[in-house]
Each structure stands twice: as C-alpha cells, then as structure tokens.
C-alpha positions, 0 to 999 in steps of 0.5 A: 536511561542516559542518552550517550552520543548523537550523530546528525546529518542535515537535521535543521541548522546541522549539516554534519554534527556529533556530540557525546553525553555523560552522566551528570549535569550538560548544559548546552549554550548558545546565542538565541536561533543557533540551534540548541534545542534543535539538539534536544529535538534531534534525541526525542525524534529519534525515540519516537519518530514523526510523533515528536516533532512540532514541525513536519518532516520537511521542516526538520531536513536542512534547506537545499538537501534531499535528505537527512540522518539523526543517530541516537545511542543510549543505555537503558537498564544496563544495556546499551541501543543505537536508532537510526532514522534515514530520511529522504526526498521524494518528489515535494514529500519527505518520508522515512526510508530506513528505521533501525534499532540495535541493541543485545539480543535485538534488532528491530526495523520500522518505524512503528516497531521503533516506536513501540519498542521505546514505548515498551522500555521506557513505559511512556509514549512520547507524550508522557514522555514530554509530561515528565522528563522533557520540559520543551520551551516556552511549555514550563507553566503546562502542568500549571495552566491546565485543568485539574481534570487535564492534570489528572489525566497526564499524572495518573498516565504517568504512574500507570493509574489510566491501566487500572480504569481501563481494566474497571472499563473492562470489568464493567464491561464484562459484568454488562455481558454477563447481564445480558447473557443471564437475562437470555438464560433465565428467559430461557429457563422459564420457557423451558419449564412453561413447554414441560408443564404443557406436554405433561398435562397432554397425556401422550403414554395414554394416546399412545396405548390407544394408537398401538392396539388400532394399528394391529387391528389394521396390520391384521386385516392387510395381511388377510386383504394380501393372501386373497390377492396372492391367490388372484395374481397366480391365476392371473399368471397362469391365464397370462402363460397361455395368451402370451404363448398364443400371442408368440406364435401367431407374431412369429406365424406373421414374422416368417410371412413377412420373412417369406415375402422379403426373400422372394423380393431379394432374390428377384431384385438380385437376379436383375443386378446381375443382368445389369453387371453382366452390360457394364462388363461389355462396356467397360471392355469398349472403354478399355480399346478405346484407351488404348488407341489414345495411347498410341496417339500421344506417344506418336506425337511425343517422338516415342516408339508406340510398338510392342507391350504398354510396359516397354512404352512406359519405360521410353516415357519415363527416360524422356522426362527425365531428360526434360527434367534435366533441361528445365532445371538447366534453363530454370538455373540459367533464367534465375541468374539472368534475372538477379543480374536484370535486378541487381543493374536496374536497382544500381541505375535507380539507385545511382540516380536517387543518389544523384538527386539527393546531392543536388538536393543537399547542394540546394540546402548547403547553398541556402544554409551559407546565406543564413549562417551569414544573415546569423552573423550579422544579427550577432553584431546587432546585439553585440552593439545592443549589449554594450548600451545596456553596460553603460546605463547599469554602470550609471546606476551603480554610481548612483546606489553607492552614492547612498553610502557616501554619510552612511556608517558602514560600506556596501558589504557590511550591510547586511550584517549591520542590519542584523546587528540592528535587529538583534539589538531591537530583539533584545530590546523589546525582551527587556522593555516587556521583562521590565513592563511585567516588573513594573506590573508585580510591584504596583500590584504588591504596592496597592496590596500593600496600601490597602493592608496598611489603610486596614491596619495591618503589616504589608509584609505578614498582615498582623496589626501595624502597631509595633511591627517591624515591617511597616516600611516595607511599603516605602520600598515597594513604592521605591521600587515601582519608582526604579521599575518605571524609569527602567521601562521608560529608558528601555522604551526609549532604547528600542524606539531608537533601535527601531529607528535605526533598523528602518536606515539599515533595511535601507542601506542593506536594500541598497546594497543587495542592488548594487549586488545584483547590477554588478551580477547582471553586469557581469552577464552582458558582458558574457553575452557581448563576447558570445555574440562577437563569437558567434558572429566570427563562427557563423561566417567560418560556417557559412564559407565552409557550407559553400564550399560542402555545396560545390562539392554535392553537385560535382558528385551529382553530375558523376553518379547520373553517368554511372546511372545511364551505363547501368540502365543499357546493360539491364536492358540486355540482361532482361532480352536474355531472361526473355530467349531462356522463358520461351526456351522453358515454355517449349520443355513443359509442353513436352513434359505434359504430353508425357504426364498424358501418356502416364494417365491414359496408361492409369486409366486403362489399368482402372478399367481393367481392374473394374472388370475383374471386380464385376466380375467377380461381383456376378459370382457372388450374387448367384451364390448368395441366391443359392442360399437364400433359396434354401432359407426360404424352404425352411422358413415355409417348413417352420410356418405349417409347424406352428398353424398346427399347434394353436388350440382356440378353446384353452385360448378362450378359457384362459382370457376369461380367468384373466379377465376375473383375476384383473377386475378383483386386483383392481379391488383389493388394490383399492382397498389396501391402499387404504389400510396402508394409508391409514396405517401410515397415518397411524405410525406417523401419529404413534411417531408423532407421539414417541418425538413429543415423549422424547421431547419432553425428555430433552426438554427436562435435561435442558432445564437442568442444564439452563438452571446450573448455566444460570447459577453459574452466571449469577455467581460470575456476575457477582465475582465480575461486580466485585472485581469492578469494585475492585478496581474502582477502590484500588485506583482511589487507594493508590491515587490517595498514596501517590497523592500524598507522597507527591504533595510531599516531595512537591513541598519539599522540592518548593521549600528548597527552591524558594526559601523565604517566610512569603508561603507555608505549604502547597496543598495537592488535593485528590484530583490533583488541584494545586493550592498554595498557601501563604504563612498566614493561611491565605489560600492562592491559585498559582496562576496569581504567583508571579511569572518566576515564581510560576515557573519555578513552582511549575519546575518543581511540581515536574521535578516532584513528579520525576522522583515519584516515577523514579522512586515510587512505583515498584520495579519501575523502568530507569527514567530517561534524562530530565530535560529543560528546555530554556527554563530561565526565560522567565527567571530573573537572577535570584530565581536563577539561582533557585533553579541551580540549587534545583538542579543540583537537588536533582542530581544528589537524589539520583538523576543520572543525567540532566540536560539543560539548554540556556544561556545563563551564564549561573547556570553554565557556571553549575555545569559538570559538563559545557556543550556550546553551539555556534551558527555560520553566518555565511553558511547558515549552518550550526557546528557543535563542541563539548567542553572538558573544562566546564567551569573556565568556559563559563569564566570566560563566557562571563568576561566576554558579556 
C-alpha cells in the first residue's frame, strides 16, 4: 500500500493544503508546532475515521471555521482509492456529514463502512495499524515499556494469531454444547429404557383378552334390552295415534266455537260503524255550506267578484296576487336602495369623523414628538462634551506605557514576537539542560560500573581480569566525560536561568504593548462615538422642525373632514324618512296578499271535506260487504262443529290411554337399564382404548430408544472430533507462534546488529511469549528498560521494523503493508544514534519497503531523503502551508548552512 496524495481544508493548522507522495524515503521537515505530524494524523484519519484521533473532532477542525475536508488517495495491490471525510458544525458539535470511498469497481458511503473496508484490505484495524506500521511521537519505547503479556497480545493480532483462540474459543465452546446435549441425551435414553421395562412387565395383551370376551358379553345382552324396547315404542305410537287424533278434534271443536263467537261480535260491531259513518256523512256536509259562506266573505273584502263558480273565483285570486307580487318586488327593489344609500351616508359621516379625530390625534403626537427630538438633540451635545474628556485622559495613558519602552531593546510592535523569541529559546534551553542531566546521569552510571569492576579486578570495558587488558583506561575516560557532561549542565543551567529572566521583561513588555494596542482601539472608538453624537444632535433638530411642520398639517385636514362629516350626517337622515314611506308601502301589499293566501285555503279545505264524504261513503259500502261474507263463513263453521261432535268415540279412547300408560312405565325401565350396559360398555372400550395407547406406547417408546441410542453415539462421536479440533487449534497456534517467534528473533537481530554495530552485545533473545532479553559479549542477561535512552529507542525502532518485514514477508499471501511510518524518531537520539537510524532506514528500503514517511528535523536525516516535504507557519495568520521539494539533497544543504 503507498499513500499518493492528500488534500486538506482547515484541518488543524491548514486552511487549505495539498502534497503528492512518492515511493521511497519523504521526510518532512519543519520547526517544532509548524504542523508536520498534523500531516500524518491527516492520512491515518482518513483510513479510519474518529477512532484515530487523540483529540475529538472539534480539536481537528481549524479555529474559527465550521468545517472541515481531509482527501486521501492511495493504491493498494495495484488499485488505486480516494476517501473523503466532510466534516461540519452543527451547533457546539462537530460530526461527520459525508464519508466516501472510491475505488475500481466500488463505491463505499458511511463512515462505518469506510472503516470496515480499510480494515478488510489492510487486515489491521487502527490499532494494529499504529502497533506495526505507524510509530506516532513520543510512543517509540510502546512495545518496549509494555508487559510481555501486552506484547503478546499486539504481536499475535498482528500475524493473525488472536483468530486461531478465538476459533479454539469456539471449539470449546462447541465441545461444551455437545456435553451438555449428550448429557440430556443419555439421560433420556435411560428414561426410555426404565418406562419399556415397566410396560412389559404390566401384561397388557393378557388384559386385553379379557376386556374384549366381557365387551361382547355386554354387546349381546343391549342388543336383546333393544329389540324389547322397539316392541314397546310401536305400541306407544299406536296409543299416541289415536289420543292425538282425539286431541285434534276436540281443539278444533273448541276452535270453530271461539271462531263462531268472533264473528258474531264482528259483525254487530260493524253494523254499528256504519251507523256512526252514515253521522259523520251529515256532518261533514254542514261543514262544507259553512266553508262555503267564508269563502264568499273573504273575496268580498279582497275587491274580487264572489259571483258565479268557485274555479272563476279562483283564477280572479290568482291574477290579483300576481299583481301583488309585482308591487312588492318593485317597492322591496326600491327599499333595498334606499337602505344602501342610508348605509353608505351614515358610514362616510362615521368615517369622516374618525378621520378626523385620528388627525387631531396624530398632531398631538407630531407635536409631542418635536419636543423630544429636541430634549434627543440636547442630550447628544452632553455626551459629545463627555467623549472628549474620556479622549484626553487615554491620550495621558498612552504617553505613559510608552514610556516603559524608552531603555527597552525593541519597539511596541516588536513585542510580541520578542517575547516568542524569548520563549523558543528557554524551550530549547530546558530540552538541552534535560538531554545533558539524562548524559550526565548514563555516564555516572557507567563511571560507578566501571569502578566497581575495577576494585573487583576486572576491565571496565569486557569484564575479563585487569592484568594485561587493554582497556584498563577506559575508566579515565568515563570520568573525563562525567567532567565535560556536568560542566555542559551547569552552562545550560545557567543559559536557561538567564533565558528565564528575560522572558519575565519581555511578557512585560509584550503586556504593555497589547495595552497601548488596546487604548488606541478604544481611542479610536470615542472618537466614533464623538462625531455620532454631533450627527445626532444636527439630525434630531432636522426632525423635530420637520414633525412640527407634519403637525400643522394633520389639524388643517382635521378641521376639513368634520365639514364633510356634518353634510354626509343631513342627506342619510333624508335617505332614511324614505326607507320609512317604501315599508309601510310594503306593509299595505302583504296584508293584501294574506287575505288572498286565505281565500286559497278556505277553497283547500272544502275541496278536503268533499273528498272525505266521498270516502265515507264509500267505506259504509264496503262494511256491508264484508258483512255479507262473514255471514256465510259463520253458517260454514257451524256445519263444520256437528261434523266432527259425531265422529268422537270414548271407548277406543279409553283403550288407548292405558296401552300408553304400559308402554311409557316399561320405556322408562329399559331406558335405565341400558344406560347402564352402554355406560359400561363404554367403560369397557375406554379401558381396551386405554390399553391398545399403552401397547402402542410401548412401541413408540422402543422406536425412540433406537433413536436416542444412535443420537447418542453420534454426539459421542462429535464430541470427541470437537475436543480434537480444540486441541487442534491449541497446538496450532503454539506451533505457528514458535515459528513466528523465531523468525522474528531472527530479523530482530539482524536488524539490531545493523543499527548498532559495536562489541557492547551479543544477541537479543525473544522468548515464547514475547519477553525481550538482550545480552551483553560476556553473557550478561538485561532488561532493555536498563539500556539508555537511545539505545532504547533504537531497540524499540528495530523490534518495530523487525516486526514490518515479519507482516511483509512471512505470512502467505498476506495484503501489501501500508507506509512505515516515524514519527519524530530522533527525539531521544544523539548524533552517532542518528546516524544508526539512517543506516535503518535505508535497510528498510533495500528490503522492500515502498514508501517510508518520516517526520523530523535531523538535518542527517533530511540529507537520507529521496524525497523533502518542508512545512511553514504564518505567524500572523497562524496557519501551515506545505511544499515538496524535487531536490532533496540541496534543501538539506541549505538547511545545514542555514543552522
């Protein structure tokens, strides 16, 4: 995998950068704080999101803007990708809006899916992904500083050991499963087999003989008890025959009387209806002459013609209200605009005089608006004359701060950037006065090694007996060098008690600066609000002249719109004496017209009444009829009651209630008894049933024993594969971790003894679990914690590098690795260590390494450089800019004569 180009916008110190990668060794280089590991942070970022950053997202997203864009393009096993990370504001929160992947054949949207995908092509999550390829500042003693059981745990993620535990995990797991189903299954067999045993010894086909031969015993006996109660139902229908015939007569016997009866009743109540219709005829015909005689009132008063027929009389009645319907539609037509006219002048006086009322209001309000537009201008002079005094005393202060600079070395704008100066110097300082006190402690402590072997009698530099060694003077230089180391401490103690000192004036100065900054920004400020109050003061006079004048002009229109009101009030007041004369005029109409709407329902109800004689009429007609008929009914129904008087005869009667009487008391007996044979028939069947289920049982009960033994011996059979396979497994993974072991151990030394060539060690032991030992020429055994601090950094940097090639070349058909990363690896190097790391760096790179990205300001390093990445900081901006150099080498030159 190579990363080949990067584009950010307002991530951290960049506002807007883009840099191309190549293959091979890109240092990039820059003061401390100008934002080279940002860079780095930028591409692992893009690879897996939030999960990567120390920081949150609202660290990453430059200060001042809402959001943020980092663009990564790499190529992975040939093919070439590009991820997009969008990041936005949103309230106080920073989110991710849009995460893209582009690549042959794929397009992938969503964080998480971007995460996953990466993690699938690479193999590595983002922590294995810092554990092997990307060594991040301040982290390059990590693998050393942890545990061997931590070790273990990242080294065997990393070859892909940690999916083999969890495949044993699983196994066992399984082989636990299969337990505990076998369990059950055996438990269940020997159920089985316990309820076999029990129903064979319970002699169910001898039970069921038994129950059969007693059933047809019981079948025979109710099939007897049921032919004798056949017998007995016969004659018990043949007596029910004869009584329900008798029965039939004698209820229609007493029907037709009750028949008889009704009709005569009917017949006499109809006779006297028609009596009482044959009234209500005479009645209604009195009804009718009087009708009549209102009639000829009403049309008398309506100026209508009474004489002749009642249809000449209506079509005079009807000719008359159309011509009242003519006048009230013309008088209604002439009212309806009378009244619009009444309206539309009464609401223009109301309105003329509301008018009016809201210009004298307005006036009022202009009037009251000049005096304070006035009072506005006068308070405006006040502050004007206030702003001027506040002037003169921040003059007075301004003199006085800069009166701080008179001896000082720099001028008020120069400040802050001395004060920086200042600062980087003590920070440099500080770095020395420890590297130096870290020096001074490594050589006291190799001086009291050394003295002690000595008063032992052996070499301080290979331990072997002193007499005629070569090395017996090294002690004086280890003493020598103690000597030097302490006086560098004390001069760089000294430099930064000095430096410190000079911090404290230049905050001083840089405080005072920042205030004569901050006077002249107010200065400036009241002189603003000076010509703002003088402004005001002109405009609120200009105002109030011009509200005086709007006020003059409101009552002027006032005085007009109440005239105009006053000559609107007198011409409603004659449109309304007009709506009066049209509603009386209306009045007169519909008293007319409900004289004619009376005629018509006079003529109505005489047409009723006329209509009801001929219905009673014809009523009395139909109730004789229907006399007529019912009299012929009755003389039937009497004919039909002798009839059947004659045909009763008592004795067969009598004959026949006492066969009924036999025939119920033995049905009632034999009911009885075959209940009971039934029920223990039943009884019978239920137990041959019972039986028959238990024999079937059994059955079923031996399938199933066969069944749960062959389940069994499966699972037995299954359990031992699983064990074997968790054994499998188990072996497997200490197999493989002894190879990878070894041939870790291998490139580890191999890697060491390039980058640290001396006869001081023999070999650097890596055990089964990953513990480290490194071992001096003369066999002593040491921790690499007691190395010193480069040679700690160099053994961790080689146990990384070691653990690179392992990934790259060791595992079969493993993914291309990503870039080697380091991030400021020299921190804790001096120059001879320095020079170990190129020499490691270039190994690398003859090995196979595609791209290695460096991060440092070791100008050796620069120097080592295929290709020179320098980033740059505005100062006055505060933000990073960033360039690739094609001539690495002369860069590093220059930088080297620059320092």
């Amino acid at each position: 995998m190579r990363f080949e180009r990067l584009r950010l916008r307002n991530f951290k110190p960049y506002a807007d950068a883009e840099l191309d990668l190549r293959d091979g060794v890109t240092v990039i280089h820059g003061l401390n704080g100008s934002g080279k590991s940002s860079l780095l942070e930028a591409c692992f970022f893009a690879l897996y999101g939030a999960r990567a950053l120390d920081d949150t997202l609202e660290e990453v997203v430059t200060t001042g803007a809402d959001e943020a864009e980092v663009t990564l393009g790499f190529v992975h096993d040939g093919d070439a990708y590009e991820i997009t990370r969008d990041l936005r504001r949103s309230g106080d929160r920073i989110s991710t809006t849009t995460c893209t992947l582009d690549g042959p054949d794929v397009a992938v949207d969503g964080a998480r899916d971007v995460r996953a995908f990466v993690t699938d092509r690479l193999r590595m999550d983002a922590e294995a992904f810092v554990n092997c390829a990307y060594v991040r500042q301040g982290e390059v003693n990590k693998l050393i500083n942890a545990t061997p059981t931590q070790r273990q745990d990242i080294i065997d993620d990393l070859l892909q050991l940690g999916k083999l535990e969890e495949y044993r995990d699983r196994a066992g797991q399984a082989r636990l499963g299969v337990e505990d189903v076998l369990n059950r299954k055996r438990e269940l067999l020997s159920d089985r087999e316990s309820r076999i045993e029990a129903k064979e010894e319970a002699g169910l086909h001898e039970r069921l003989n038994e129950l059969e031969t007693e059933l047809a015993a019981v079948d025979d006996d109710i099939e007897r008890f049921e032919e004798n109660r056949d017998r007995a139902e016969e004659t018990l229908a043949d007596a029910e025959a004869v009584l329900s015939t008798y029965e039939e007569r004698t209820a229609e016997i007493d029907d037709l009387d009750d028949d008889i009866e009704e009709l005569e009743a009917t017949i006499k109540d109809d006779e006297s209806t028609r009596e009482e219709l044959k009234t209500e005829l005479v009645e209604t015909g009195d009804q009718v002459d009087e009708l009549r005689s209102q009639v000829t009132v009403v049309l008398d008063e309506s100026d209508l013609d009474a004489a002749g027929a009642a249809d000449l009389a209506a079509d005079a009645i009807e000719a008359r209200r159309d011509a009242l319907d003519a006048d009230e539609a013309s008088i209604r037509e002439d009212l309806q605009d009378a009244r619009k006219r009444r309206t539309m002048l009464s609401n223009q006086a109301a309105n003329l005089e509301e008018r009016a009322d809201e210009l004298d209001s307005r006036a009022e309000e202009a009037r009251h608006r000049a005096d304070e537009a006035e009072a506005s201008a006068v308070d405006a002079d006040d502050r004007a004359a206030e702003y001027g005094d506040e002037l003169k005393q921040i003059d007075n202060e301004i003199e006085s701060l800069r009166e701080r600079f008179d001896d000082a070395p720099v001028d008020p704008g120069e400040a802050a950037t001395y004060r920086e100066s200042i600062q980087a110097d003590l920070d440099d300082a500080k770095q020395s006065a420890t590297e130096a006190r870290t020096e001074l402690e490594s050589a006291r402590n190799r001086l009291e090694e050394a003295e002690a072997l000595r008063a032992e009698g052996k070499c301080p530099e290979c331990g072997q007996p002193v007499e005629g060694s070569p090395h017996v003077a090294a002690i004086d230089d280890h003493a020598e060098r103690v000597a030097d180391l302490k006086a560098e401490t004390q001069d760089a103690d000294k430099r930064r008690e000095e430096l410190t000192d000079r911090l404290a004036t230049a905050e001083s100065l840089a405080d005072a600066a920042s205030e004569i900054e901050e006077r002249r920004e107010k200065r400036s400020l009241i002189e603003d609000r000076v010509a703002d109050a003088e402004e005001a003061a002109n405009d609120h006079r200009t105002k109030a002249a011009s509200i005086r004048e709007d006020a003059a002009e409101y009552a002027s229109e006032a005085d007009e719109k109440r005239a105009a009101a006053e000559t609107q009030s007198e011409a409603a007041a004659g449109a309304a004496e007009q709506v009066a004369s049209l509603e009386a005029d209306l009045e007169s109409v519909a008293t007319a017209a409900d004289r004619l709407d009376r005629v018509a329902d006079l003529h109505a109800e005489v047409e009723a009444a006329e209509s009801r004689i001929d219905r009673l009429r014809e009523r009395r007609t139909e109730i004789a009829e229907r006399n007529d008929e019912r009299r012929a009914f009755l003389a039937e129904k009497r004919e039909r009651r002798r009839e059947l008087a004659d045909a009763i005869d008592e004795s067969r009667i009598e004959t026949a209630e006492a066969n009924r009487s036999e025939a119920e008391s033995y049905l009632e007996r034999v009911a009885e008894k075959l209940a009971d044979l039934r029920g223990r028939r039943d009884e019978i069947q239920t137990q041959i049933g019972g039986v028959n289920g238990e024999l079937s049982n059994l059955e079923d009960l031996r399938e199933e024993r066969a069944e749960v033994a062959d389940r069994v011996a499966d699972l037995e059979s299954l359990h031992a594969e699983v064990a074997t396979l968790e054994t499998t497994y188990t072996d497997l993974r200490a197999e493989l971790r002894k190879r990878n072991v070894e041939t870790l151990e291998r490139m580890l030394n191999e890697t060491f003894e390039l980058v640290y060539g001396n006869d001081a060690y023999a070999r650097i032991r890596l055990d089964d679990e990953y513990g480290l030992t490194v071992f001096q020429k003369d066999g002593t055994a040491l921790e690499p914690g007691q190395l010193s601090g480069g040679e700690r950094a160099l053994f961790n940097l080689s146990l990384r590098c070691a653990i690179y090639r392992l990934l790259a070349e060791g595992i079969e058909g493993a993914a291309p690795m990503p870039p080697l990363i380091l991030d400021e690896p020299t921190v804790f190097l001096d120059s001879g260590h320095v020079s170990r790391l190129v020499d490691l760096v270039e190994e690398m790179r003859t090995l196979g390494v595609a791209q290695i990205l460096i991060v440092s300001h070791d100008d050796e390093l620069v120097a080592a450089a295929d290709d020179l990445v320098t980033v740059e900081k505005d100062p006055t901006t505060n933000r990073s800019s960033v360039r690739r150099h094609d001539d690495a080498a002369l860069i590093a030159a220059e930088l080297g004569a620059d320092d």
